[in-house]
N, C-alpha and C positions, 0 to 999 in steps of 0.2 A: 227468481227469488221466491221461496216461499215463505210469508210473515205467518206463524200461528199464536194467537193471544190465546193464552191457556190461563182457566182461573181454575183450581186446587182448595175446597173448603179444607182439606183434611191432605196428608201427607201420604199417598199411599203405596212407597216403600219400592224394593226393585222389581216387585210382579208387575207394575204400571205398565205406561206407554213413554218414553219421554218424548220431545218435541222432533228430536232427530231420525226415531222413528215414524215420527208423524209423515216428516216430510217425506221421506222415502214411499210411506203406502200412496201416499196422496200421488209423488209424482209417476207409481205405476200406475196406480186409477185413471191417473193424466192417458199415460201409453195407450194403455187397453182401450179408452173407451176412444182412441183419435182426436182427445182433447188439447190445443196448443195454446198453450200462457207463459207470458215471460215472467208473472207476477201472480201470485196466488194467494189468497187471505183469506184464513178461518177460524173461527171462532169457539173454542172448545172447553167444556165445563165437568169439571168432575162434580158431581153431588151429593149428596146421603136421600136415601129411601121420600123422608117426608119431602124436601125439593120437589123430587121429580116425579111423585106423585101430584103436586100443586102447580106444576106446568102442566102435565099432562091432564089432569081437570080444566085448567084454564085455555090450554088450547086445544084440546082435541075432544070435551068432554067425557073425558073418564075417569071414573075416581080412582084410580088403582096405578098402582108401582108400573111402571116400566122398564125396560135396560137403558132406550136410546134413543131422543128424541131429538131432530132435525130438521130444521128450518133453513131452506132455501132461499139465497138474496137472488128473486127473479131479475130482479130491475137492475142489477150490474153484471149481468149473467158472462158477457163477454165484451167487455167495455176497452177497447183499446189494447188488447195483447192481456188484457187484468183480469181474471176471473175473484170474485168475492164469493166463494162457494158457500156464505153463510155459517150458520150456527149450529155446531153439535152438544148435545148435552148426557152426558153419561151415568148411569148407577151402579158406582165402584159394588156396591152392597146385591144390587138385582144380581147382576155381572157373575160376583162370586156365587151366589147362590146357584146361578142357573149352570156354572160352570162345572161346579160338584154335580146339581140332578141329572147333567147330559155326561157323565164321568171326561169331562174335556182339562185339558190343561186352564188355568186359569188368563193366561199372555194368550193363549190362542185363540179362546172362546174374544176375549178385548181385541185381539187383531180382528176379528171374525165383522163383529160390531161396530169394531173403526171403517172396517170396509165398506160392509155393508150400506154403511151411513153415509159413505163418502160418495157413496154409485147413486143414491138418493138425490145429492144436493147435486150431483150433475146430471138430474132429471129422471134417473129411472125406477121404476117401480116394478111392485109383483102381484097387483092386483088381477091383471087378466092372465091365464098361467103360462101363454106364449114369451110374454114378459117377463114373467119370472121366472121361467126356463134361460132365458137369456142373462139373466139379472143373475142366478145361481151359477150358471157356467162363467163368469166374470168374474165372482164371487172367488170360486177355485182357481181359476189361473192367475191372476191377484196373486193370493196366499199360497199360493206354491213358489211364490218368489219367494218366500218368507219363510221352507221348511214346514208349512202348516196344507196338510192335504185333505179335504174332502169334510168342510167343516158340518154339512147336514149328517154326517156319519155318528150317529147315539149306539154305542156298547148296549 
């Protein structure tokens, strides 16, 4: 089972995500990455601009807008079949923006970040580029369950 607590400041219409998509990326993220849970909990926030520019000061120190930030619950990481993949926080408003400058769809650019976010909280990153070769190729095989190909691709 997968529980998603989803809080929504604002209403944002059928371009969103709803929760039944959620589960479905999550539970390919699950596949792909060889991750097994009977039970999976996450914690996801839609925002407006000023929000997540006031997390992202406060926990990462920088002052500025971002699309997606994500907070991994180390400490239940794999607690009995349970994964608590932790908290994502999203910028309906960064999101659209950056969706228009990279001429992407606006559901795919959000699929894109939901992923992204999702491969995060079960630990990986793209800081070293071996990683993030790995992290990007994960990235597409994901989102091609989903009709969405080759999401570093900018027109």
């Amino acid at each position: 089972m997968i529980v998603i607590d989803c809080f929504v400041d604002k209403i944002w219409g059928k371009n969103s995500i709803n929760k039944n998509e959620m589960k479905k990326i999550i539970k390919e993220c699950l596949t792909k990455t060889n991750k097994k849970a009977k039970n999976v909990f996450l914690n996801v926030s839609f925002v407006n601009r000023e929000t997540i520019k006031k997390y992202n000061s406060l926990y990462r120190n920088k002052d500025k807008e971002t699309n997606v930030l994500s907070f991994e619950n180390k400490e239940q990481q794999n607690y009995d079949n349970f994964i608590n993949l932790g908290e994502m926080i999203l910028c309906y408003e960064v999101i659209k923006d950056e969706s228009m400058q990279f001429n992407k769809d606006f559901k795919e650019r959000l699929y894109h970040l939901f992923v992204h976010s999702i491969l995060h909280l079960l630990g990986y990153d793209h800081i070293i580029e071996k990683e993030r070769e790995q992290m990007e190729k994960l990235e597409e095989e994901i989102l091609q369950k989903f009709n969405i190909y080759n999401p570093y691709f900018i027109d």
